[in-house]
C-alpha positions in Angstrom: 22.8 -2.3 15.4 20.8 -5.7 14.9 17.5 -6.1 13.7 16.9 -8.0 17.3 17.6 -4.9 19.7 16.4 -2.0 17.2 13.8 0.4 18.9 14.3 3.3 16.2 14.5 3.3 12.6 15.8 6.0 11.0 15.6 6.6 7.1 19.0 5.3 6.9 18.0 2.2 8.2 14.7 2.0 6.0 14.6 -1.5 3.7 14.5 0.2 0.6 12.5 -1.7 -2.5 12.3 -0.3 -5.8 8.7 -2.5 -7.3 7.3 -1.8 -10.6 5.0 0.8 -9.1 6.6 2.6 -6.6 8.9 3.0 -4.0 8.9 1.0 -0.9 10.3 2.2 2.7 9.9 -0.8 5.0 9.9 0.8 8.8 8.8 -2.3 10.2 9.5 -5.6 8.9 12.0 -8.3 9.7 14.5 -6.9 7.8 14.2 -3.8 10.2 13.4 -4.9 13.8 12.3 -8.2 15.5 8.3 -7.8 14.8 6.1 -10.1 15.1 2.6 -8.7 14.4 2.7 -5.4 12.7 4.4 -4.2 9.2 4.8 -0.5 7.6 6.0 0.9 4.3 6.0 4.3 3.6 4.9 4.0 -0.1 6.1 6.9 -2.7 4.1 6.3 -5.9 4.9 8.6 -8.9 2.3 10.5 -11.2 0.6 7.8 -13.5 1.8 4.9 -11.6 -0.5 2.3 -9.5 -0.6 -0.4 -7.2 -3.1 -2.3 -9.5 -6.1 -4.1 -7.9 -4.7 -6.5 -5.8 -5.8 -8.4 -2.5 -4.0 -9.8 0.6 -5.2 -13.3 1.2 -4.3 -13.6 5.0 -3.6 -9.2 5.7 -5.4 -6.2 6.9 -4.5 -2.7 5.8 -4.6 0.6 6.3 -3.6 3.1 4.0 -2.9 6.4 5.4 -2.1 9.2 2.7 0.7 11.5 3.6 1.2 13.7 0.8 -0.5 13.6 -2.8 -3.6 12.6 -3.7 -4.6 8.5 -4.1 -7.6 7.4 -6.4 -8.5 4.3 -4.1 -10.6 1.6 -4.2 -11.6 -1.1 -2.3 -13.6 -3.5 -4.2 -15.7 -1.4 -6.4 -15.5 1.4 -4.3 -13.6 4.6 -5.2 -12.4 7.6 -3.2 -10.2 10.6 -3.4 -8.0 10.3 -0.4 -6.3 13.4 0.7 -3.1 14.1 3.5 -4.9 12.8 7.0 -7.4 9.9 5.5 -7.7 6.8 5.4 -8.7 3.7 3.7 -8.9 0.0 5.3 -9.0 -3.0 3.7 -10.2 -6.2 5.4 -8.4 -9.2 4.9 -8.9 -10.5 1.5 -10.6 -7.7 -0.1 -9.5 -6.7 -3.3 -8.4 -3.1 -3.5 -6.3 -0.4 -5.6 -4.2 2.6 -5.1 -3.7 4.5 -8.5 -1.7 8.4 -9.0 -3.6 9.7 -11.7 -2.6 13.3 -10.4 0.8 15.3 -11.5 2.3 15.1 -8.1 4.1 12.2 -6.6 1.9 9.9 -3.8 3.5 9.4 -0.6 1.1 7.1 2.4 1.8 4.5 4.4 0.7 0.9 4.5 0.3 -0.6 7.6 -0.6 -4.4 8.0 -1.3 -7.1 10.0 -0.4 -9.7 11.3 3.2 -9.8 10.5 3.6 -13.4 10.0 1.1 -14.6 7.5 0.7 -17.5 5.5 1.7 -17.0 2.0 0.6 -15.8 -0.4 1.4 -12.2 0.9 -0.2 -10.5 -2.0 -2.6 -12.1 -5.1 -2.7 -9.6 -8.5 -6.2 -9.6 -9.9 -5.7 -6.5 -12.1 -5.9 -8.5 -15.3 -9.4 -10.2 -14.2 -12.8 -8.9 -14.2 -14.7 -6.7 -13.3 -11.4 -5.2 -12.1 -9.9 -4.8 -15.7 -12.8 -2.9 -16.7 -14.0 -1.2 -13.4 -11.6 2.5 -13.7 -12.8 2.8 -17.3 -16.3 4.0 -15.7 -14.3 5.5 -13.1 -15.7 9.5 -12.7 -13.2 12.5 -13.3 -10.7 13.2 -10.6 -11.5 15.8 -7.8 
């Protein structure tokens, strides 16, 4: 079926990206149907792994976790997100999604719009304060 007339996506039909921390199930992008203002990856991120701190320049998110546990922030904010919650991120606001748990992370990202100026994503992870700012970070709950 073309990307054009697709309605339904099935796993099967999931754009499947292996990234250096995690991996990504695009449901809607334009590799899956003809959008034009809404993305979604279902992200599975193993124990240990992280979506560093990170911002999207010309994005919103949500992040809604599915199964797992995340250790999120969004600038220097941090919260335990459980299956049913949320976290949203405004346009350009730096944020992180780290596992730090023993069991595997699955939620989905959901952002908008679609069609964006580049660049899609800007990694600040090696900057400060968000080098430093998890070192402080209280135990896990």
């Amino acid at each position: 079926m073309s990307v054009a007339s697709r309605h339904f996506v099935t796993g099967a039909e999931a754009f499947q990206r292996n990234v250096p921390w995690a991996l990504e199930e695009w449901l809607c992008s334009s590799d899956v149907v003809q959008n034009e203002y809404l993305l979604l990856v279902r992200v599975n991120i193993e124990p240990g792994r992280a979506h560093a701190f990170h911002k999207h320049p010309t994005r919103e998110e949500l992040l809604y976790v599915l199964s797992g546990r995340a250790e999120q922030w969004v600038s220097q904010e941090r919260r335990i997100l459980k299956p049913g919650e949320v976290a949203f991120v405004p346009m350009g606001e730096v944020h992180g999604t780290y596992n730090p748990f023993p069991e595997k992370l699955v939620f989905l990202a959901i952002l908008s719009p679609a069609q964006a100026p580049e660049p899609a994503l800007v990694d600040v992870s090696g900057e400060e304060p968000w080098r430093s700012l998890r070192n402080g970070a209280p135990p896990e709950i």
